[in-house]
BAKE-595769 format. One record per residue (C-alpha): y, z, x. Coordinates in steps of 0.001 Angstrom, whole numbers, plus 500000, padded with zeros to 6 digits. Layout:
N
YZX
...
% end
This chain:
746
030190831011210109
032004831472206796
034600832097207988
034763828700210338
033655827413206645
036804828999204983
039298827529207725
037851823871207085
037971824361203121
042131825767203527
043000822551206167
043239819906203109
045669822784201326
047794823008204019
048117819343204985
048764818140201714
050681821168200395
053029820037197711
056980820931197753
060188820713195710
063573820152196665
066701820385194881
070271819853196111
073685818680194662
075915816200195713
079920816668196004
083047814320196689
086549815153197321
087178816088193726
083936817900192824
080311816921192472
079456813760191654
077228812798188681
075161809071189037
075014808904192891
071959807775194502
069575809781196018
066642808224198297
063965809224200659
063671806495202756
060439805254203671
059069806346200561
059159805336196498
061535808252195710
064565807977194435
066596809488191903
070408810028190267
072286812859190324
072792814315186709
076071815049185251
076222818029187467
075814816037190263
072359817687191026
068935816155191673
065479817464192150
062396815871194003
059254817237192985
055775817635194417
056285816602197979
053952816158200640
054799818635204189
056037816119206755
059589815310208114
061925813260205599
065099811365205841
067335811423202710
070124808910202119
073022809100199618
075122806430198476
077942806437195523
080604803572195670
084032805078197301
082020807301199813
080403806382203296
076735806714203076
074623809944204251
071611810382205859
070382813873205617
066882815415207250
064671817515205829
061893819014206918
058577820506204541
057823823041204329
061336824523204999
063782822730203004
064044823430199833
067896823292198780
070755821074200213
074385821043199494
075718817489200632
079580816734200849
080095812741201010
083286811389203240
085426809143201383
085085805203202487
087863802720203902
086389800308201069
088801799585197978
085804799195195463
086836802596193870
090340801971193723
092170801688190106
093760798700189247
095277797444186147
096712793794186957
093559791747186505
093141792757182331
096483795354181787
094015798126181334
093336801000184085
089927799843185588
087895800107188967
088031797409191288
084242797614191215
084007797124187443
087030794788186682
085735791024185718
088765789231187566
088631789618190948
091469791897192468
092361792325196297
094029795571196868
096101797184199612
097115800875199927
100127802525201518
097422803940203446
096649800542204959
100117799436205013
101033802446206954
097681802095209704
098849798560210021
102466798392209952
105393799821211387
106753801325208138
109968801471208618
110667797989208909
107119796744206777
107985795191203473
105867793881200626
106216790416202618
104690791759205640
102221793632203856
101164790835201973
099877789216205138
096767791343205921
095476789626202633
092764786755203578
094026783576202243
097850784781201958
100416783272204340
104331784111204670
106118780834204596
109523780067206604
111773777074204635
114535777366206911
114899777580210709
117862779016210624
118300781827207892
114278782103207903
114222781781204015
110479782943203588
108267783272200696
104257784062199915
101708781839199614
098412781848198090
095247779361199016
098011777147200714
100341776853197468
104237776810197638
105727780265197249
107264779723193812
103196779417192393
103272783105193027
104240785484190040
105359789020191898
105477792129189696
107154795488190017
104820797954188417
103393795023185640
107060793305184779
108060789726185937
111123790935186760
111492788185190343
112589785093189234
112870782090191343
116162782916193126
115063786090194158
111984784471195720
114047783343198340
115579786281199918
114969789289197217
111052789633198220
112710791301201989
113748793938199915
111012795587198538
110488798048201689
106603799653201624
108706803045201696
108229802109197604
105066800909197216
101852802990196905
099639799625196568
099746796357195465
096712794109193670
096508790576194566
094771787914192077
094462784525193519
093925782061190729
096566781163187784
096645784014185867
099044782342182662
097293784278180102
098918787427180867
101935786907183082
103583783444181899
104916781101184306
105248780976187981
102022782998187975
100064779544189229
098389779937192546
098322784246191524
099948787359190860
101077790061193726
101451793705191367
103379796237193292
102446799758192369
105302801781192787
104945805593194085
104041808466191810
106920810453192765
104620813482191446
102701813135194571
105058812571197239
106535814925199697
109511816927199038
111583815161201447
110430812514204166
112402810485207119
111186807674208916
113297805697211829
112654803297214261
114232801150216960
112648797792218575
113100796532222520
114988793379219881
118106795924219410
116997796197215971
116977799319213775
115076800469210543
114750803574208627
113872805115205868
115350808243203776
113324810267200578
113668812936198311
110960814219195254
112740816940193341
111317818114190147
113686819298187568
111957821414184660
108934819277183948
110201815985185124
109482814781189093
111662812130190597
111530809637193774
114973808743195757
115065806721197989
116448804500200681
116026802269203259
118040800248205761
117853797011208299
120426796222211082
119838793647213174
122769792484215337
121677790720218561
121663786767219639
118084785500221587
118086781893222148
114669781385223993
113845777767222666
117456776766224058
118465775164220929
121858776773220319
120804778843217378
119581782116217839
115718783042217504
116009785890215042
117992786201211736
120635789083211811
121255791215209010
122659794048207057
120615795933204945
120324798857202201
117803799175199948
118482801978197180
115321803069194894
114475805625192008
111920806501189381
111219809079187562
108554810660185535
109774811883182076
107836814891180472
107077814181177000
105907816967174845
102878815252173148
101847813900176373
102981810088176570
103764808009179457
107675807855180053
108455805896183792
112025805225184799
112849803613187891
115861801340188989
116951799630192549
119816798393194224
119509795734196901
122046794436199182
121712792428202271
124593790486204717
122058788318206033
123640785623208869
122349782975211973
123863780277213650
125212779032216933
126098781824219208
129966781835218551
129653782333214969
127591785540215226
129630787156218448
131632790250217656
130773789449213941
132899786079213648
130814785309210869
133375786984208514
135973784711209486
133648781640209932
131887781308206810
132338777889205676
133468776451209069
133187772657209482
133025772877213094
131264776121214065
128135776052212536
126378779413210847
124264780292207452
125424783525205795
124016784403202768
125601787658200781
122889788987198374
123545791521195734
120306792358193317
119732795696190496
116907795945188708
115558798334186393
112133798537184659
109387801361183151
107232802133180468
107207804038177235
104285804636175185
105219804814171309
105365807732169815
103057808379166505
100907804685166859
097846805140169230
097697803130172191
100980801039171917
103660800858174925
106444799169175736
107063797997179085
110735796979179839
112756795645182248
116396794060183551
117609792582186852
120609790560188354
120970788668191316
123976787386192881
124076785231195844
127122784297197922
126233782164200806
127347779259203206
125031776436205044
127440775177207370
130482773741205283
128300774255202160
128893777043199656
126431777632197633
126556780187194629
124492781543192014
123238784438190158
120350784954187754
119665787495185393
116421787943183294
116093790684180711
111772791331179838
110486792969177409
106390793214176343
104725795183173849
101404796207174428
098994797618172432
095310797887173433
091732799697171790
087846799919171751
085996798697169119
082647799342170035
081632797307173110
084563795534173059
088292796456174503
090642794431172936
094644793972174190
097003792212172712
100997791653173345
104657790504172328
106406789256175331
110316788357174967
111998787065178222
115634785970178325
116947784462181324
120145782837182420
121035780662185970
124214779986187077
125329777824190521
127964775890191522
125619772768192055
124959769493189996
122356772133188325
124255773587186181
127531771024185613
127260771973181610
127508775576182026
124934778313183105
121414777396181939
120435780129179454
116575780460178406
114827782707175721
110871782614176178
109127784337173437
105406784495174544
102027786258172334
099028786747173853
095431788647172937
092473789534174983
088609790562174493
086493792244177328
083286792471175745
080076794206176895
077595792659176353
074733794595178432
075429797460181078
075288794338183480
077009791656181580
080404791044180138
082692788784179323
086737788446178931
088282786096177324
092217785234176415
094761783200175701
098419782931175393
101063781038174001
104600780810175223
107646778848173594
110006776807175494
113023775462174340
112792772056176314
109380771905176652
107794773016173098
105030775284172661
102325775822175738
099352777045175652
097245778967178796
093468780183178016
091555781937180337
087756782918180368
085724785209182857
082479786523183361
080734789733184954
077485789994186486
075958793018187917
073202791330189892
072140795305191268
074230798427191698
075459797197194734
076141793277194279
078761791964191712
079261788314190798
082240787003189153
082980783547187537
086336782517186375
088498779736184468
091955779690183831
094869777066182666
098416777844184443
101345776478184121
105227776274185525
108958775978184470
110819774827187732
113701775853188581
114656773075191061
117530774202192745
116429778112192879
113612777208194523
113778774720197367
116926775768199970
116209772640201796
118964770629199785
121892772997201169
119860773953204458
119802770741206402
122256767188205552
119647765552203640
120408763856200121
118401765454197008
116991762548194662
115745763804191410
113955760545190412
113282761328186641
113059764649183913
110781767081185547
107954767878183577
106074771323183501
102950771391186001
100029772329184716
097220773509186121
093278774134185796
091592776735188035
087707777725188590
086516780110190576
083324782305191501
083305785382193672
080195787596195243
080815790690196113
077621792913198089
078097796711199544
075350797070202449
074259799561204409
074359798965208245
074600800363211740
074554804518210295
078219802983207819
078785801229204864
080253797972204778
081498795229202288
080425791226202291
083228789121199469
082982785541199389
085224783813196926
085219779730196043
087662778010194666
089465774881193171
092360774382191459
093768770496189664
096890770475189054
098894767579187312
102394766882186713
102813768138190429
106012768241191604
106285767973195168
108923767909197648
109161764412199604
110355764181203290
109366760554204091
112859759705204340
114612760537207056
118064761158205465
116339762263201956
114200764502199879
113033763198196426
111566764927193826
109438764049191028
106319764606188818
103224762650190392
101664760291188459
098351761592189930
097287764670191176
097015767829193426
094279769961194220
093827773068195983
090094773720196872
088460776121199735
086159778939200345
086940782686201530
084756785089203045
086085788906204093
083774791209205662
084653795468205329
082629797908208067
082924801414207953
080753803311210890
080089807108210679
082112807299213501
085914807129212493
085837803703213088
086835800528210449
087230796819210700
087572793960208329
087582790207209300
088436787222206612
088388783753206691
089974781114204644
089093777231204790
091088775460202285
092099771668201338
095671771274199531
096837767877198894
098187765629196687
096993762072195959
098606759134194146
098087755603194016
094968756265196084
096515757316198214
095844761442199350
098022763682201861
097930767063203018
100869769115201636
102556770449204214
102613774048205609
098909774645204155
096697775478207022
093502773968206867
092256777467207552
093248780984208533
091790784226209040
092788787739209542
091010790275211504
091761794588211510
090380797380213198
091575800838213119
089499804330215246
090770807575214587
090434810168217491
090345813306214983
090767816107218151
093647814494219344
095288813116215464
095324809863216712
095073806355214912
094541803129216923
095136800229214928
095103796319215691
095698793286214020
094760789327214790
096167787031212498
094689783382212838
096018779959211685
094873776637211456
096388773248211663
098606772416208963
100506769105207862
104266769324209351
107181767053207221
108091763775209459
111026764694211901
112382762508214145
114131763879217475
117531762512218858
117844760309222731
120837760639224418
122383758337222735
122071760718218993
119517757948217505
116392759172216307
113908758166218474
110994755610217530
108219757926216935
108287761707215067
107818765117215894
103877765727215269
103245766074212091
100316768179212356
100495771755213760
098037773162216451
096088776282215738
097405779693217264
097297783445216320
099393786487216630
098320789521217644
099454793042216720
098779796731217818
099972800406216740
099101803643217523
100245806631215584
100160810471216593
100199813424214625
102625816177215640
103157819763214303
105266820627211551
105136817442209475
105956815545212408
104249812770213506
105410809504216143
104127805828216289
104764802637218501
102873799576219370
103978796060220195
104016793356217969
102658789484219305
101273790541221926
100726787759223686
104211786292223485
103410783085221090
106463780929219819
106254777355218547
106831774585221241
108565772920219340
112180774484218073
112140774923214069
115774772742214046
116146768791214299
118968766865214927
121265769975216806
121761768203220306
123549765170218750
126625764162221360
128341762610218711
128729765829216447
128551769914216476
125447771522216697
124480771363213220
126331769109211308
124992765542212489
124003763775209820
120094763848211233
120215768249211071
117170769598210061
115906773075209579
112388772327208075
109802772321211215
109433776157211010
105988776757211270
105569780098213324
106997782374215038
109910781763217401
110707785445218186
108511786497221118
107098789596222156
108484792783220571
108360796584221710
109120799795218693
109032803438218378
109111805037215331
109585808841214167
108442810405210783
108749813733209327
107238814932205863
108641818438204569
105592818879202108
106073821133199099
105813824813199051
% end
């Protein structure tokens, strides 16, 4: 009996025994101090310690699950078991999600994209390499697995391209080489091809005008390109490739290290020589080209420790389309400038050089620096057109903490001359000195809570003094959900003749009805960003809103047939939408992001409003990559979607060479192209990848060209030829193989 007495009295003990557990928690570069530690189902929770260790005490026995979470690293769910457990060791697995990635562009000062106020889209070489065939990939095909970013074609025939942001004209679009301005508006046009990803480690995206810091042309956003640490490359890399198009790519590195200092050579090369006419319009389907792209930077060891970057790149393409006569056996050498055999060929010759050096002696002061030239040698048809621009860029920065605020403040000089052979520049080259000062505040107000604000002021000799503020705010809602509000002022310079090819592209007459005016612009914006855990992964929700007034817009008219005009509007311009992008990484090695896009650009005057053209009313983009670890494979696929979009007023030819009664449509139907790689992972450095780009075969129906079947003249030079209908792709289905080989260091 006592001892059925002593049983009954030790149950309660037993069942309600009370444990401790302890464990630490480690990423790929050590243990991590604040991540969160939960046992679900229950009220505890706690944060790892500097150590990155945590302790639970006084724990009931019973079966527990513990999850993990730390922004950059896939969530874990560990089980435990009391009594029994009493000490865990927990490694995390790095996430697909870019919220832990540094980024500087948004405030010039080395943040996280989690804790930045402006909102900053970022894609890695990483994700340019899943995606993208790199040997061929360049910052313009890169650009497009951005939601809300299109690539748009100007010319049907040499496929002049350029990026745009929330449906605005390419030249709204400030593009930076490592923080410096150095791509003015005539290398818009064909210079952005020749930035291969071979180069680029990332690039940050800010849609919005972002004046304050980076001047003009940086309207609709700015597109930072992060150049390679050459520190942390491979000692010497190859990458080639061929397409089923005849086309071939490749490119060529080398990272030697002399003493202290580590350098980055490389190069890369296009040659495309082949003539598809599958619209049967005469002109061939695909631009061909010559290409070499020559790159180096270099890390300078300083004794006390400062940054010293060097890097410089040569750029040269022999880029050429036409009829099928002009690009046979390479005639185009002897045809250039032909009044009868019609062909573009554009010769394009562009250095540039650029780094930074922090001062020695004064805390916290740097110089960035750079210099480029661009030469272009080219013929439309009978039309020569040439020009070169050179812009020299200078900007002193110095930035510090005082208290909760981090102040930065800079001297910007830009010099810039442009010189053509057009009514442009009848007086002599047109030579520009821009001196620009500028000063910004992030301030903390809580651990939740900040604010930035700035504000710049830029000189122009024709235009006076200008003035570009900018304010944004930070709210950390929770650990996990981040809103962002924004305002900014922007403004632009134009460059008329730099920047629209359609005068020299096509016979229409350019009518420059009065002085052009800067634009100016007003943006606001909001953004909500949420991490969320789902389905055993971690996954992302952004969804940004915005609208954007401009005034003084200057857009490009095509309402007459034989014309374009161009002039500031006496009323306005708007560009207004909403985009939502959803990340999801499973446990499995499994990733996919889809984005959306629905946007309203137009222009209205006189009461009257129209859609500017090539702005779909919405887009989307859609990725998903697996990774079959035992067999070092990586699937990848890629849907890009786009919406109707306004088309300029073309009018076909009859028989007869008269344009017939009614136009082309001029409003596009939707369609999408669809994309897919697969890479394998070989011994010895080796590794092979091939996949098929547009999958399902889409071209236009409609050939990008007007006016080339005119009886009464050559294809191409009737007085109704028009290259401005490109709207999508015309070159078909394509086939590639690649090879890569990385000879890492010893």
């Amino acid at each position: 009996m006592k001892k059925f007495l002593f049983l009954i009295c030790l149950t309660p003990s037993i069942l309600w025994a009370q444990n401790n557990i302890e464990g630490t928690i480690k990423g790929t570069d050590g243990t991590i101090p604040g991540a969160t530690v939960q046992l679900l189902k229950t009220s505890h929770a706690t944060i790892t310690n500097e150590k990155g260790e945590f302790a639970f005490d006084n724990l009931p026995n019973g079966a527990y699950e513990m999850e993990v979470r730390f922004i950059g690293y896939k969530p874990h769910v560990e089980k435990v078991s009391l009594p029994g457990t009493t000490s865990v060791e927990i490694a995390l697995q790095e996430s697909t999600l870019t919220i832990d990635e540094v980024v500087v562009t948004g405030t010039m000062n080395p943040t996280f994209v989690s804790q930045s106020p402006v909102k900053i889209d970022v894609v890695t070489s990483t994700h340019l390499n899943t995606y993208l065939p790199t040997a061929a990939s360049s910052l313009v095909e890169g650009i497009s697995l951005v939601n809300g970013i299109q690539e748009v074609t100007a010319c049907g025939v040499c496929f002049t391209n350029s990026i745009s942001i929330n449906g605005l004209p390419g030249p709204y679009t400030a593009v930076l080489m490592d923080g410096s301005p150095i791509y003015g508006n005539l290398a818009s046009v064909y210079g952005l091809n020749g930035i291969p990803s071979m180069i680029i480690d990332r690039f940050e995206v800010i849609k919005g005008p972002s004046s304050t810091l980076y001047g003009s042309e940086a309207v609709a956003g700015v597109i930072n390109i992060i150049t390679k640490d050459p520190s942390r490359q491979p000692l010497f890399s190859i990458d080639l490739m061929g397409t089923s198009h005849m086309e071939s790519f490749g490119n060529l590195a080398f990272a030697p290290k002399i003493g202290k200092h580590s350098g980055f050579i490389g190069a890369n090369f296009a040659y495309i020589n082949d003539f598809d006419d599958r619209n049967a319009d005469g002109f061939s389907d695909n631009v061909n080209m010559d290409r070499i792209s020559l790159f180096s930077k270099w890390n300078i060891h300083r004794k006390s420790g400062k940054q010293f970057t060097f890097s410089a790149k040569y750029y040269y393409e022999d880029r050429r389309n036409g009829v099928q006569e002009f690009l046979n056996d390479r005639n185009y050498r002897q045809l250039r400038g032909s009044s009868s055999v019609y062909g573009e060929s554009i010769y394009t010759n562009r250095f540039e050089a650029f780094g930074t050096y922090e001062l020695p002696y004064i805390a916290n002061l740097k110089l960035d620096f750079s210099a480029s030239t661009h030469s272009q040698d080219s013929y439309y048809g009978a039309d020569y057109y040439q020009a070169s621009q050179n812009i020299v860029f200078t900007n002193l920065v110095w930035n510090n903490t005082f208290g909760n605020h981090q102040v930065i403040s800079g001297l910007t000089n830009r010099l810039q001359t442009y010189d053509d052979n057009t009514v442009a520049t009848t007086e002599g080259a047109d030579r520009q000195y821009i001196p620009g000062v500028f000063a910004q505040d992030e301030w903390a107000l809580t651990d939740r809570f900040s604010l930035l604000g700035g504000i710049r002021l830029d000189h122009y000799r024709d235009h006076g003094p200008i003035l570009a503020p900018r304010l944004n705010a930070k709210l950390k809602a929770d650990k996990w959900t981040t809103l962002r509000a924004n305002f900014g002022t922007g403004f632009r310079i134009v460059n008329l003749f730099t920047e629209d090819h359609a005068f020299v592209t096509g016979q229409r007459e350019v009518v420059i009805a009065e002085k052009l005016n800067p634009e100016e612009s007003f943006n606001y914006s909001m953004n909500i960003n949420h991490v969320y855990t789902l389905w055993n992964g971690q996954g992302m929700v952004d969804i940004d809103a915005y609208y954007t007034y401009f005034s003084n817009k200057i857009t490009p008219n095509y309402d007459q047939p034989e014309q374009i005009t161009y002039e500031n509007s006496d009323g306005h311009a708007t560009s207004k939408g909403i985009g939502i992008n959803i990340q999801h990484q499973l446990n499995i090695p499994l990733s996919a992001n889809l984005g959306m896009n629905f946007q309203d650009v137009s222009e209205t005057e006189n009461g009257r409003k129209r859609a500017i053209e090539f702005s779909p009313r919405w887009s989307g983009v859609f990725t998903a990559n697996y990774n079959h670890r035992p067999w070092k494979t990586t699937v990848a696929y890629t849907a890009r979607l786009t919406g109707p979009m306004a088309l300029p007023e073309v009018y076909d030819l009859n028989e007869q060479g008269e344009p017939q009664p009614n136009p082309r449509p001029t409003l596009s139907e939707a369609f999408s192209i669809h994309n897919l790689q697969v890479q394998k992972e070989l011994n010895n450095g080796f590794s092979v990848y091939g996949g098929i780009q547009n999958i399902f075969d889409y071209i236009q129906p409609w050939s990008p060209l007007v006016g080339f079947n005119d009886p009464g003249a050559n294809p191409g030079f009737s007085d109704n030829f028009d290259t401005a209908y490109a709207y999508s792709p015309i070159h078909g289905r394509e086939f590639y193989l690649g090879i890569t080989w990385n000879m890492t260091r010893k």
